[in-house]
C-alpha positions as CSV (number, residue, x, y, z in Angstrom):
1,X,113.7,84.7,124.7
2,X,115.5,87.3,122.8
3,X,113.4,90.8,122.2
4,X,112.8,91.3,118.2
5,X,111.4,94.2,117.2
6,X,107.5,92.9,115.6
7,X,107.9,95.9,113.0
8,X,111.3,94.6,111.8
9,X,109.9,91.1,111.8
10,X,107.4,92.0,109.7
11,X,109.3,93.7,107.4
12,X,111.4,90.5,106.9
13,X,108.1,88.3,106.8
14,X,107.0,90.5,104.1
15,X,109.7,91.0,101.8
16,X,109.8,86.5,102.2
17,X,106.1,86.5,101.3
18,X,106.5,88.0,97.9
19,X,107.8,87.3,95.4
20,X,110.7,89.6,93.5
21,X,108.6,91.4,91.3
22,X,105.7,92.3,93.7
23,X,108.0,93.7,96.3
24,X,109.6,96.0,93.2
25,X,105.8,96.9,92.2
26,X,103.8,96.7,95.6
27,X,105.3,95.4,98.7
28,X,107.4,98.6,99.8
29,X,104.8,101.0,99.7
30,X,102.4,98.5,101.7
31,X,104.8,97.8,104.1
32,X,105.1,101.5,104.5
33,X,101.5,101.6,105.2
34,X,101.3,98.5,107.3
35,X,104.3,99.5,109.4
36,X,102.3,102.7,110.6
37,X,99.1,100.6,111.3
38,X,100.4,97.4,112.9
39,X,100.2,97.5,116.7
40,X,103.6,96.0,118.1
41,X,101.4,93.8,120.8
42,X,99.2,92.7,118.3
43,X,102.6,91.3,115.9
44,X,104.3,89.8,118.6
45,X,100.8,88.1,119.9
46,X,100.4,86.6,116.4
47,X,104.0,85.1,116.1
48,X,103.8,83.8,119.5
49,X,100.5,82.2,118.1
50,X,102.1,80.6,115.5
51,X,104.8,79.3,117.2
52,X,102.3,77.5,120.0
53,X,100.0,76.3,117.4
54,X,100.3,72.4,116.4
55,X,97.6,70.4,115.7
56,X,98.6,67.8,112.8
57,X,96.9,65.4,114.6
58,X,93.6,66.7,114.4
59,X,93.9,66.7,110.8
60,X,92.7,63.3,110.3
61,X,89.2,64.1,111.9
62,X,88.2,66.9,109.1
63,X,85.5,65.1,106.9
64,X,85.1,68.1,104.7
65,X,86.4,68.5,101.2
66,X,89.8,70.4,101.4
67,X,92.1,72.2,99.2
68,X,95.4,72.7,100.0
69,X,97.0,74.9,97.6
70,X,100.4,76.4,97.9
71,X,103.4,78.2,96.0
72,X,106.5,76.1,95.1
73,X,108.6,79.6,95.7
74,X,107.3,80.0,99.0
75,X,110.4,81.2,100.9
76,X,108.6,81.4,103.8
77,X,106.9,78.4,104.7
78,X,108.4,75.1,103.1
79,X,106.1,74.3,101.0
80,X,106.7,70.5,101.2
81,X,104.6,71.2,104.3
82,X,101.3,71.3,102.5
83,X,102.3,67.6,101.1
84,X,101.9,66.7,105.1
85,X,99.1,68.8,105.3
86,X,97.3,67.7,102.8
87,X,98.8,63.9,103.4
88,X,97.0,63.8,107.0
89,X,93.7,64.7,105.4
90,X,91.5,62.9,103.7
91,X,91.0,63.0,100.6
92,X,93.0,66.6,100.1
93,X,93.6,67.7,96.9
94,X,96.7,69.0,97.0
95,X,97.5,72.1,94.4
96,X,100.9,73.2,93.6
97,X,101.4,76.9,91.7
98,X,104.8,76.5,90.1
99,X,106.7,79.5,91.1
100,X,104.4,81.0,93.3
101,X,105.2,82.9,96.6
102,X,103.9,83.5,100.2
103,X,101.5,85.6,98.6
104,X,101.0,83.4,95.5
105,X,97.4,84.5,95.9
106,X,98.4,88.0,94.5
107,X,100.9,87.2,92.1
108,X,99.4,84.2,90.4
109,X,95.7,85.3,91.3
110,X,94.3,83.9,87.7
111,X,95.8,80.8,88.7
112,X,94.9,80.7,92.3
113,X,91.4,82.1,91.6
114,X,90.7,79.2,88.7
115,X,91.6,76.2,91.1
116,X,89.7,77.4,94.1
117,X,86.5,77.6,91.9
118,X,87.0,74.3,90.1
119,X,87.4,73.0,94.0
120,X,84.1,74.6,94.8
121,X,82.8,73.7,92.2
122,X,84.1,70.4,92.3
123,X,85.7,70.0,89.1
């Protein structure tokens, strides 16, 4: 496997997590902070993680209420992966935030916020 350097990666993760405007505003000076902070083991470990991890077919066995909620800009995970997400779980309701990033939880936080307390709510 081919060495990447985890702060680099990061970097790159980061400025696909957010959308335009927040990387103007916030994202550089957080990465600045983040890049002095983040152990390189500790990045590498995670990505490795993700890489490993797979288990769609467990998702049929949750018997809880779930949300699924994602951003329709996300450039960094398809986000037609939350319609098999939430497509091999019962009874998911599946939110889309039009627009939204990675981080659509920052940028559209009114949004984001409203939906996740009508779900707990169970509107």
């Amino acid at each position: 496997m081919r060495q990447i350097d985890p702060k680099k990666l990061m970097g790159m993760v980061i400025t696909l997590a957010v959308n335009d405007r927040f990387l103007v505003m916030a994202a550089g000076p957080l990465l600045r902070i983040f890049a002095g902070q983040l152990a390189t083991e500790g990045i590498r470990g995670q990505f490795e993680a993700i890489l490993g991890h797979d288990t769609l077919e467990l998702l049929p066995t949750i018997q809880a209420p779930a949300l699924v909620i994602v951003g329709t800009g996300d450039r960094l995970i398809n986000p037609t992966s939350s319609d098999v997400l939430a497509g091999a779980i019962p009874g998911a309701r599946l939110v889309k935030i039009e627009g939204g990033s990675h981080a659509f939880f920052i940028s559209k936080r009114g949004r984001f916020n409203r939906e996740v307390l009508d779900f707990l709510l169970g509107s």
